[in-house]
C-alpha positions as CSV (number, residue, x, y, z in Angstrom):
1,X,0.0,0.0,0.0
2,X,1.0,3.5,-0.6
3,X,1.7,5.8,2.5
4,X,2.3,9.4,2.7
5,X,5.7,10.7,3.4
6,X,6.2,15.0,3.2
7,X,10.1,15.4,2.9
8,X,10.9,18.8,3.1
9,X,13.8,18.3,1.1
10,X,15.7,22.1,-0.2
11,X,14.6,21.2,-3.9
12,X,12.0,19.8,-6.0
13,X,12.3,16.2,-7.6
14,X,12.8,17.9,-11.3
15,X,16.1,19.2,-9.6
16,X,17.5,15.9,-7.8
17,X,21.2,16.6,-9.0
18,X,21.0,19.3,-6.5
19,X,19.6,17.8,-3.4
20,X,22.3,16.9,-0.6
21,X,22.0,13.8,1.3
22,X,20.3,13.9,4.9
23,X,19.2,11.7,7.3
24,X,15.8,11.1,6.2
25,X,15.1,12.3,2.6
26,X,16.5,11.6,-0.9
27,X,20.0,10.0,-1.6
28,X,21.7,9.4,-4.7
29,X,23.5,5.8,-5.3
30,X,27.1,4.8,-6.0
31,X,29.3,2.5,-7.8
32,X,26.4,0.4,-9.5
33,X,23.9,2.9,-9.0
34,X,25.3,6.1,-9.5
35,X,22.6,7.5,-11.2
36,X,19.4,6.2,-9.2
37,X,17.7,7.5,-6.3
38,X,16.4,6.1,-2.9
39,X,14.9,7.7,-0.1
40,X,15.8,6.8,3.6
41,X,13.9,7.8,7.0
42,X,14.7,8.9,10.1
43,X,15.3,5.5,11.0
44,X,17.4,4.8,8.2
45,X,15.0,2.3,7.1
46,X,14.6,2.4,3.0
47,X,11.1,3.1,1.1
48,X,9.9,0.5,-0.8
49,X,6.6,0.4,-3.4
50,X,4.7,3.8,-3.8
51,X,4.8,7.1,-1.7
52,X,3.6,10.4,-1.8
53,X,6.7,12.7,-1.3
54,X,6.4,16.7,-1.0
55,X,9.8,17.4,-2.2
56,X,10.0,21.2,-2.3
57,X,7.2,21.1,1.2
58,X,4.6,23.4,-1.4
59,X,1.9,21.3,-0.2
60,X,1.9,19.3,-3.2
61,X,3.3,15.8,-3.5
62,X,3.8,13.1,-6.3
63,X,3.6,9.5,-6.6
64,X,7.0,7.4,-6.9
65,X,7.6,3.9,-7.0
66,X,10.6,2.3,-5.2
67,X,11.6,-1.4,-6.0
68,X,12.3,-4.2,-3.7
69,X,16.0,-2.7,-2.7
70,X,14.7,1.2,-2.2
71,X,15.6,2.3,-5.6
72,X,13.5,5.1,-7.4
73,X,12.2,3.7,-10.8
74,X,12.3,6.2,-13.6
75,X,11.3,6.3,-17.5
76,X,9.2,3.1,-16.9
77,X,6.7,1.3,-16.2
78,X,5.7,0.3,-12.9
79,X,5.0,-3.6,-11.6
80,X,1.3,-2.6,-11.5
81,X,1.1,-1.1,-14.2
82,X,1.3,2.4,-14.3
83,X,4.0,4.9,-16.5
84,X,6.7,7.4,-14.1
85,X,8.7,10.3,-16.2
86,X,12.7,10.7,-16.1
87,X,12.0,12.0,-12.5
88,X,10.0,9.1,-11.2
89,X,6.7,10.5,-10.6
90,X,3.7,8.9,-11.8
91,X,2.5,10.5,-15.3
92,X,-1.2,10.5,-16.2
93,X,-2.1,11.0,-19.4
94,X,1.0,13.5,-20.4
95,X,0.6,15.3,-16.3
96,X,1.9,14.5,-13.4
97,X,-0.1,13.4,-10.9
98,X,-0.4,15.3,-7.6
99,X,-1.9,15.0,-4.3
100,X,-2.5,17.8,-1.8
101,X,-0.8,16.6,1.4
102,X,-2.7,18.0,3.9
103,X,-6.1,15.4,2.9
104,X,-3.6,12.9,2.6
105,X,-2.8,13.1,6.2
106,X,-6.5,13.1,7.2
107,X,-5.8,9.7,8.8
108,X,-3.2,11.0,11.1
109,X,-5.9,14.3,11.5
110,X,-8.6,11.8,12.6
111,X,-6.9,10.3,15.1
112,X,-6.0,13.1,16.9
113,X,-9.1,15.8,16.5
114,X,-10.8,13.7,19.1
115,X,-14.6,13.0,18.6
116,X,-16.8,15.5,20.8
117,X,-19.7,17.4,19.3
118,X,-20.0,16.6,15.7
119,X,-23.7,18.4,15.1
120,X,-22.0,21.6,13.6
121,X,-19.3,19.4,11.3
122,X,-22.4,17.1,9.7
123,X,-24.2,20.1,8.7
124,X,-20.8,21.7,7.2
125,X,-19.9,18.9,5.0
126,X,-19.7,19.1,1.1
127,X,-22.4,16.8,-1.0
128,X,-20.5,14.4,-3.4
129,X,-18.8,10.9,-3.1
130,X,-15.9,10.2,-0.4
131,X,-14.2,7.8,-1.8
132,X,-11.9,5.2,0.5
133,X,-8.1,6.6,0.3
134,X,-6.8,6.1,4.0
135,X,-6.6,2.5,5.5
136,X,-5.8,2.7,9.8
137,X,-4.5,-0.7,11.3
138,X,-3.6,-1.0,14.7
139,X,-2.8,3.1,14.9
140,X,-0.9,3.2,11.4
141,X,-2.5,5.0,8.3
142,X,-1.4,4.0,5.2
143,X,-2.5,5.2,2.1
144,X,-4.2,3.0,-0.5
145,X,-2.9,1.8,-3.6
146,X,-4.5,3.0,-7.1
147,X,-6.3,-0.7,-7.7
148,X,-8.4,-0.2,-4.8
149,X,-9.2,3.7,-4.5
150,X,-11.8,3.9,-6.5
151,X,-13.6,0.8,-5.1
152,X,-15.5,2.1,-2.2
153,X,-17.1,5.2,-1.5
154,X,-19.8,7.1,0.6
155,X,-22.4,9.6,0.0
156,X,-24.4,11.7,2.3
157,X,-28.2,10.6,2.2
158,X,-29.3,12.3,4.9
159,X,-28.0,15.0,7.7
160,X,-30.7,15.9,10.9
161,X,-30.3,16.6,14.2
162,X,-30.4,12.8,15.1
163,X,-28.9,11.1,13.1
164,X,-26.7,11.2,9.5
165,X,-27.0,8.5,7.0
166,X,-24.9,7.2,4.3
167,X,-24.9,5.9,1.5
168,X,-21.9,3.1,0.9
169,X,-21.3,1.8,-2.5
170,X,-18.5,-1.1,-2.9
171,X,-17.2,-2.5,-6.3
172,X,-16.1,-5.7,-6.6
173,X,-13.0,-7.0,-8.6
174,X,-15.7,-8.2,-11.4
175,X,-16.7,-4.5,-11.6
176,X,-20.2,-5.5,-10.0
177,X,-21.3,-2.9,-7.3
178,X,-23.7,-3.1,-4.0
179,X,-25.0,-0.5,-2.0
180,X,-26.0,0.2,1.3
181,X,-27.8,2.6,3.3
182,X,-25.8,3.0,7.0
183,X,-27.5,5.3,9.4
184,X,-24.8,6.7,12.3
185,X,-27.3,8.0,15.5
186,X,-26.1,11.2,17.0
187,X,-25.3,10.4,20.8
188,X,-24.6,12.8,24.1
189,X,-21.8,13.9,23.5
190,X,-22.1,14.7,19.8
191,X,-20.6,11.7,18.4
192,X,-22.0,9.8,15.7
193,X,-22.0,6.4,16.3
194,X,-23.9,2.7,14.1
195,X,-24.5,0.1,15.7
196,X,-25.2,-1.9,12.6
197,X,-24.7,-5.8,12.3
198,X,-24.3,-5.8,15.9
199,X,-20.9,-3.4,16.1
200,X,-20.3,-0.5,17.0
201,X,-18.6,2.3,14.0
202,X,-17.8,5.8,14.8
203,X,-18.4,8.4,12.1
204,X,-16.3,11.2,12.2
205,X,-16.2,14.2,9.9
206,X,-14.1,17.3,9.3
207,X,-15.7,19.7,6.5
208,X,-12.4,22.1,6.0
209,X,-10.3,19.4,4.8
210,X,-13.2,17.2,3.1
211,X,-12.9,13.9,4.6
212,X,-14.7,11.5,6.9
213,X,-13.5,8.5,8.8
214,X,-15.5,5.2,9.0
215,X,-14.2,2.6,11.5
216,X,-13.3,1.6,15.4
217,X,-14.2,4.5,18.4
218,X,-10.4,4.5,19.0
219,X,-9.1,4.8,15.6
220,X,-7.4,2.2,15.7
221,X,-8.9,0.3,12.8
222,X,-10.9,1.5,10.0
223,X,-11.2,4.0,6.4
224,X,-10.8,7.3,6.1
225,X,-12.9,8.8,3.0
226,X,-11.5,11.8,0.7
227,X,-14.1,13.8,-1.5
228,X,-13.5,13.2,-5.0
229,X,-13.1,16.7,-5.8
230,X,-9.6,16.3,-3.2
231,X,-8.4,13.1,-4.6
């Protein structure tokens, strides 16, 4: 799966002969790889697959794909399928494709707004489909990978004073979708909370940076949503 990384590296990716190794961000390779690129964190630990990396800190990241050592790929295509320019980010039709970095850290944002009164939020958020982007397992968010973004998504059915219902759409790998109606009931303290198929699913929402989360009280397991307009 993808995960976001911001590196808040002194120069963009279209200007890697000028970046200066540090310990956590972009170095270049020697002897056999002289001319490729890796990136190492903080704990010196290498980045493998595909990551979202802010290398100028704009607020606007790209996609790169790293192989099974920690090298960038570049003028190729990827494993799964997808095409990355002489720089390594992911090209789309002739453009580079971009993220804005603060939705992709809604899932790091979710876990520590806190719940409380949610009543003001619900009536706040945008209309339109929130599709799944953020996974949370055991306290770690990790962005999705391409195949699956697009396969699950909400849409706001219904906002009142008791309760907010949504409606959840899920595409198969056969390209055969299902819907269902989930209603979240508004509780004391302003939390919206379903209790469907005998569990228990918090519903929070932040209507500045477009995104709900669908999943455990604690955050420790469950979705985080992005409006398609912010994907």
């Amino acid at each position: 799966m993808k995960k976001l990384i911001v590196a808040a590296a002194a120069a963009g990716m279209s200007m890697m002969l000028s970046l200066t190794p540090f310990a956590a961000g972009w170095e270049l390779g020697t002897g056999e790889h002289a001319a490729q690129w890796k990136y190492v964190n903080a704990d010196n630990s290498l980045d493998k697959g595909w990551h979202v990396i802010d290398g100028n800190g704009d607020g606007i990241a790209e996609w790169y794909y790293f192989d099974e050592e920690g090298w960038l790929l570049t003028s190729t295509t990827t494993p799964d399928g997808y095409t990355v320019n002489e720089n390594g980010a992911w090209v789309k039709d002739g453009q580079v494709v971009t993220e804005k970095t603060g939705g992709a850290q809604a899932g790091t944002a979710a876990q520590t707004a806190g719940t409380g009164n949610q009543a003001d939020a619900a009536a706040k958020m945008q209309k339109g489909r929130y599709f799944m982007y953020n996974v949370v397992n055991n306290g770690v968010t990790q962005k999705l990978s391409m195949n699956v973004l697009y396969q699950s998504f909400y849409e706001f059915a219904s906002v009142s004073d008791k309760s907010v219902v949504l409606l959840h759409t899920v595409t198969d790998t056969y390209g055969v979708s299902t819907q269902v109606y989930v209603t979240f009931d508004k509780q004391a303290d302003g939390t919206y909370i379903s209790t469907a198929n005998g569990g228990t699913t918090l519903l929070q929402l932040n209507p500045e940076e477009k995104w709900i989360y669908v999943g455990e009280t604690d955050f420790s397991r469950g979705h985080i949503y992005l409006l398609e307009s912010e994907l």
